[in-house]
C-alpha positions in Angstrom: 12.1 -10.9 -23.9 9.9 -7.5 -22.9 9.6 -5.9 -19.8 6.2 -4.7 -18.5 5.2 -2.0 -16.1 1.4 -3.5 -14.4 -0.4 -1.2 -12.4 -2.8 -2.3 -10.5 -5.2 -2.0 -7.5 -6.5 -4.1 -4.6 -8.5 -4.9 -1.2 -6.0 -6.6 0.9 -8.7 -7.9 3.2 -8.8 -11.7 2.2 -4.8 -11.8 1.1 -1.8 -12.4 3.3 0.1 -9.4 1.7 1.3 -8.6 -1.9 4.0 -11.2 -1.4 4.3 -14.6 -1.8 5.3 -17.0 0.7 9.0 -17.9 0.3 8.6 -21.7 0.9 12.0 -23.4 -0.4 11.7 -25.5 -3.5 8.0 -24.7 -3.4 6.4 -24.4 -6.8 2.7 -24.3 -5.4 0.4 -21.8 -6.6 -0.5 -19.4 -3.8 -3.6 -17.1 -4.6 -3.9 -16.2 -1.1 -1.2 -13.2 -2.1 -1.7 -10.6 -4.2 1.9 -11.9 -6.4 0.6 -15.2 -6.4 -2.7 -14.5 -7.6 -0.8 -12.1 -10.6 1.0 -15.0 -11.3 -1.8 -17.7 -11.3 -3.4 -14.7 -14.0 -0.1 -14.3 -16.2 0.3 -17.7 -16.6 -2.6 -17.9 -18.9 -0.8 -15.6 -21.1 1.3 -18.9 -21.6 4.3 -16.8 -21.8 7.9 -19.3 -22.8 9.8 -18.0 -20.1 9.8 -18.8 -16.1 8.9 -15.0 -15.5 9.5 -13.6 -11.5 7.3 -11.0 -10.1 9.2 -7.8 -9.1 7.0 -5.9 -6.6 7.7 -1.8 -6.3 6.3 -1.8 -2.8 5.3 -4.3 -0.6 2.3 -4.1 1.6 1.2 -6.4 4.3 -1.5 -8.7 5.4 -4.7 -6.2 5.1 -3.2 -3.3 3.1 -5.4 -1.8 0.4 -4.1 -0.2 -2.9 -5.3 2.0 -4.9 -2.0 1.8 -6.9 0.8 -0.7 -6.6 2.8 -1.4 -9.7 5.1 -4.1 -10.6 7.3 -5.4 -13.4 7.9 -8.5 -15.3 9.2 -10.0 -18.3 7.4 -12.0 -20.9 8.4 -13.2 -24.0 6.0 -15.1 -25.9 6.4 -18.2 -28.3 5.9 -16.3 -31.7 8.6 -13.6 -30.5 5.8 -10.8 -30.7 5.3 -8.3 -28.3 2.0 -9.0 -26.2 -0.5 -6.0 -26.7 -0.4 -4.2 -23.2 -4.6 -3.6 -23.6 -4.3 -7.6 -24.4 -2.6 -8.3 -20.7 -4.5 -5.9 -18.8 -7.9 -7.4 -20.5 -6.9 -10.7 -19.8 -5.7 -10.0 -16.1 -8.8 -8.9 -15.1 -11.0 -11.4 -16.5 -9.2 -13.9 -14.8 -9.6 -12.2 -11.7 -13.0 -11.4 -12.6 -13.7 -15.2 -12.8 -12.1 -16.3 -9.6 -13.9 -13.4 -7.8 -10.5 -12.1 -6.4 -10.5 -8.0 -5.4 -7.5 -7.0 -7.5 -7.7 -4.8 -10.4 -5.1 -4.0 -13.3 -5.1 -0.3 -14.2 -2.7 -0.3 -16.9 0.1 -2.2 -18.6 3.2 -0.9 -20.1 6.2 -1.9 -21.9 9.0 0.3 -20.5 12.8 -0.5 -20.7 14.9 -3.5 -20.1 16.7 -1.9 -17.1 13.4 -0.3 -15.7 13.1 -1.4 -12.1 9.6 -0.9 -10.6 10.7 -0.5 -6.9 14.6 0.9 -7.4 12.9 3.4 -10.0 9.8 4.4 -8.0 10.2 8.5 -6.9 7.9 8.4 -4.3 5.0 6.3 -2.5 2.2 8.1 -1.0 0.1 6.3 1.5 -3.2 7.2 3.7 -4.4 6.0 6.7 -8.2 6.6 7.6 -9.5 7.5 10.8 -13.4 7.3 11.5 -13.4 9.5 15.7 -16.7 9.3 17.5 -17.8 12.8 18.3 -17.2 13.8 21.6 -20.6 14.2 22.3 -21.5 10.6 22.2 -18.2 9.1 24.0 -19.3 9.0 27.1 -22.6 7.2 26.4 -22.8 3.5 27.0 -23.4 2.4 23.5 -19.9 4.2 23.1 -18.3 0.4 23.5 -17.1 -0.9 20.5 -19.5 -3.9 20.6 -22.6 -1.5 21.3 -22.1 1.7 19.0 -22.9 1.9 15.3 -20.1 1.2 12.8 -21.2 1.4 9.2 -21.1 -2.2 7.7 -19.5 -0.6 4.2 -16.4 0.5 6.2 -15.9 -2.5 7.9 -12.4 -3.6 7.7 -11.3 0.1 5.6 -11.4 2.4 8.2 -9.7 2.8 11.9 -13.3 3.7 14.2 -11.6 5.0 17.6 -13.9 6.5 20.5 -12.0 8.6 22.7 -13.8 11.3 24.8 -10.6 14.1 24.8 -8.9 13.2 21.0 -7.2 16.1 19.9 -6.7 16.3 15.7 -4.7 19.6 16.1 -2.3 17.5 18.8 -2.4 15.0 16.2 -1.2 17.2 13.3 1.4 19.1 15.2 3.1 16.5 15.9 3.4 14.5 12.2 4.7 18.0 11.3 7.7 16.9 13.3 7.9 13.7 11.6 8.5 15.6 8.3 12.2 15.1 6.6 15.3 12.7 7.1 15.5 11.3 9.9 16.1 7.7 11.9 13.2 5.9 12.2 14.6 2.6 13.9 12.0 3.2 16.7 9.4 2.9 14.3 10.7 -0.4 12.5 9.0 -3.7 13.5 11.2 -6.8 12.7 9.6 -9.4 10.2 9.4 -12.5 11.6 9.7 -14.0 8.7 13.2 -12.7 8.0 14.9 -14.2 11.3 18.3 -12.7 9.8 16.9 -9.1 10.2 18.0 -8.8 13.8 19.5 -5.2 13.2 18.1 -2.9 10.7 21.8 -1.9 8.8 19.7 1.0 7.4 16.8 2.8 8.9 17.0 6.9 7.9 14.2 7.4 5.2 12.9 10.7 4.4 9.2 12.0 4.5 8.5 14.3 1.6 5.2 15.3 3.1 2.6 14.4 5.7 -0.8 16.3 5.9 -4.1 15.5 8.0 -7.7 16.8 6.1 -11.0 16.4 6.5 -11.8 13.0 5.0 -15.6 11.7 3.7 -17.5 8.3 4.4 -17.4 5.3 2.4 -21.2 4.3 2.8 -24.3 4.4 0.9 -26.8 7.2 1.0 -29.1 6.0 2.8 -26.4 5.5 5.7 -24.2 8.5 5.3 -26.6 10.4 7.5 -26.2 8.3 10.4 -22.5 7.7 9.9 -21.7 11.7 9.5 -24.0 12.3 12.7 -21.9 10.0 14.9 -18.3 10.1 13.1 -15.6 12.8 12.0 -13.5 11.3 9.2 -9.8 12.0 8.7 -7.0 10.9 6.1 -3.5 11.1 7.5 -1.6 11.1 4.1 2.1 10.1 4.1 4.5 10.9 1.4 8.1 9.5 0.8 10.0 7.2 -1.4 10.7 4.4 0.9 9.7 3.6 4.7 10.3 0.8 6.5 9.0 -2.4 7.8 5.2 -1.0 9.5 6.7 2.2 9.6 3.8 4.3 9.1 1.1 2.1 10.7 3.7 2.7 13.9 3.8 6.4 13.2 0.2 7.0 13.1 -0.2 4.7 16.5 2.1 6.8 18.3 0.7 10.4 16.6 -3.0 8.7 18.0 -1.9 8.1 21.1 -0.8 11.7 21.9 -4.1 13.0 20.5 -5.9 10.6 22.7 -3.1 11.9 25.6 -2.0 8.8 26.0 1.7 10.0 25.9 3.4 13.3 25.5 4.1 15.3 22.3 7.6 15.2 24.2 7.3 11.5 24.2 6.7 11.5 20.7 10.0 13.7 19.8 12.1 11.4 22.0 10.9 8.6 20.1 12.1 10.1 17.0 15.1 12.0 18.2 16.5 8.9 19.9 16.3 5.9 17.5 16.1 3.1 18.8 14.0 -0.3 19.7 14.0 0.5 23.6 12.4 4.3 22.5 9.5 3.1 22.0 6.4 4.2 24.0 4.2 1.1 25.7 1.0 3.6 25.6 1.5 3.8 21.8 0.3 1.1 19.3 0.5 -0.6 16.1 -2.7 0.7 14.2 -4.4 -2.0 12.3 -3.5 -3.2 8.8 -6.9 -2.1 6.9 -7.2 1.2 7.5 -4.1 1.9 5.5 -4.2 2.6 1.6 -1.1 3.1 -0.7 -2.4 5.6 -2.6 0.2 6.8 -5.7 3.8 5.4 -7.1 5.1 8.0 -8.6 8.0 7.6 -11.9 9.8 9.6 -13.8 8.6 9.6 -17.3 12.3 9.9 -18.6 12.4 5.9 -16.3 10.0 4.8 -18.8 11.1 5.5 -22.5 12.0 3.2 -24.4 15.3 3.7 -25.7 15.1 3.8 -29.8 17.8 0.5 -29.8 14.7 -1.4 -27.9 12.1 -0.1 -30.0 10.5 -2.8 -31.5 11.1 -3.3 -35.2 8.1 -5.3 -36.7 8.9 -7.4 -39.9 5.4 -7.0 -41.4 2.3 -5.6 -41.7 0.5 -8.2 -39.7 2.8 -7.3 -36.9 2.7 -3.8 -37.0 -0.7 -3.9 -36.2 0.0 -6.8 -33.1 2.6 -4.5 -31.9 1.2 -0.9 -31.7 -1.6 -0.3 -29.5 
């Protein structure tokens, strides 16, 4: 048995998350989740073993990635090692051939013990706003229904149209958010974990948060039009764990004092005092696909092979199978 590292990219538009449905007894194949349609695709491999998906971060209904990574073992029916070129090669064709937006960046064998989510040093996320320029907000094509949204960004990037936003309001106060701190006012509850009543841990720490100037998504012959009306930003989030919508709740309450919807007091207090009832009404949950998980970083010590797992081919034929 081998354990692989699979990076690996996606649009999360058409999928109800990265992670399967936990239906009990269920055997179903579920390619309506990202895990289910990596399994559907490593099943071709026809590996011996009943392999599980481990998942290093889980992202919800809508969440892009431009890198997730997960782990699994496969052993196969010779006792070779599979090629990692020959799994990434044959992951994305089959995703290729069911027309599914998920994309395998690499594949490695790493150690036995290598988790991809307990060894993961950091995740680094970015939310995208598109913020009609003031000048145009109080026009009445301004409505959501009326003014231009570039069709190439639809369902990538958060399009808000607020007459008095304020991005220096905005980035003052996610400097606040920076460090350890409680964030059980920022924790949603899943509903589909009905035994998660009480979050028994909620302090995480942010490594870094910065706001920049971000660029359009759109074909030349838009990106006129879309720069005329639209100032991009990427909120990028850095840590190495959050909770449950904790960053989509972040950036809806760091919006909503930039729009002056609450306080940057408000904001503190929401932070400062942890808890459910802390949460501003005027704040809300930003939508799912605006947000992108961008990096997971390892250590590179996590992922050496120890020499007593080295593999030892027993002939030339294998050699060849086994280095790549």
């Amino acid at each position: 048995m081998n354990r692989y590292l699979i990076n690996l990219s996606y649009i999360g538009t058409q999928f109800r998350g990265i992670q399967k449905s936990q239906l009990k007894g269920s055997v179903i194949e579920d390619p309506h989740t990202v895990e289910g349609a990596l399994e559907i695709a490593l099943k071709k491999l026809h590996p011996i073993n009943d392999f599980k998906i481990k998942i290093s971060s889980r992202t919800d209904a809508g969440v892009h990635a431009l890198h997730n990574a997960i782990h699994v073992d496969l052993e196969r029916h010779n006792g070779q090692l599979y090629s990692e070129d020959t799994i990434t090669r044959q992951l994305n064709r089959s995703f290729k051939s069911q027309a599914l937006p998920v994309r395998i960046l690499s594949t490695r064998l790493v150690p036995k013990s290598f988790s991809a989510r307990l060894h993961a040093k950091s995740r680094t996320y970015i939310y995208r706003l598109g913020v009609l320029k003031p000048q145009f907000c109080d026009k009445p094509d301004a409505h959501p229904f009326n003014r231009f949204l570039p069709i190439e960004e639809n369902d990538r990037c958060y399009f808000i149209a607020h007459p008095h936003f304020d991005i220096e309001k905005l980035k003052r106060v996610a400097s606040i958010f920076v460090g350890y701190h409680d964030f059980r006012t920022f924790m949603a509850i899943s509903k589909g974990n009905p035994k998660q009543l009480e979050p028994s841990h909620t302090l995480r720490s942010i490594q870094s948060i910065t706001v920049e100037r971000g660029t359009c998504m759109t074909l030349s012959f838009n990106r006129d039009l879309v720069e005329h009306f639209y100032d991009y930003w990427d909120i990028r989030i850095k840590g190495r764990s959050f909770l449950y919508k904790q960053v989509r709740r972040m950036v809806g309450a760091w919006i909503a004092v930039a729009e002056g919807r609450i306080t940057e007091r408000d904001a503190y207090e929401m932070l400062t005092v942890p808890s459910s009832h802390s949460w501003c009404e005027q704040s809300q949950v930003v939508p799912a696909y605006a947000l992108y998980l961008c990096q997971v970083e390892y250590d590179p010590a996590d992922l050496t092979i120890p020499l007593d797992e080295l593999p030892r081919p027993t002939s030339t034929k294998q050699t060849s199978i086994t280095t790549n």
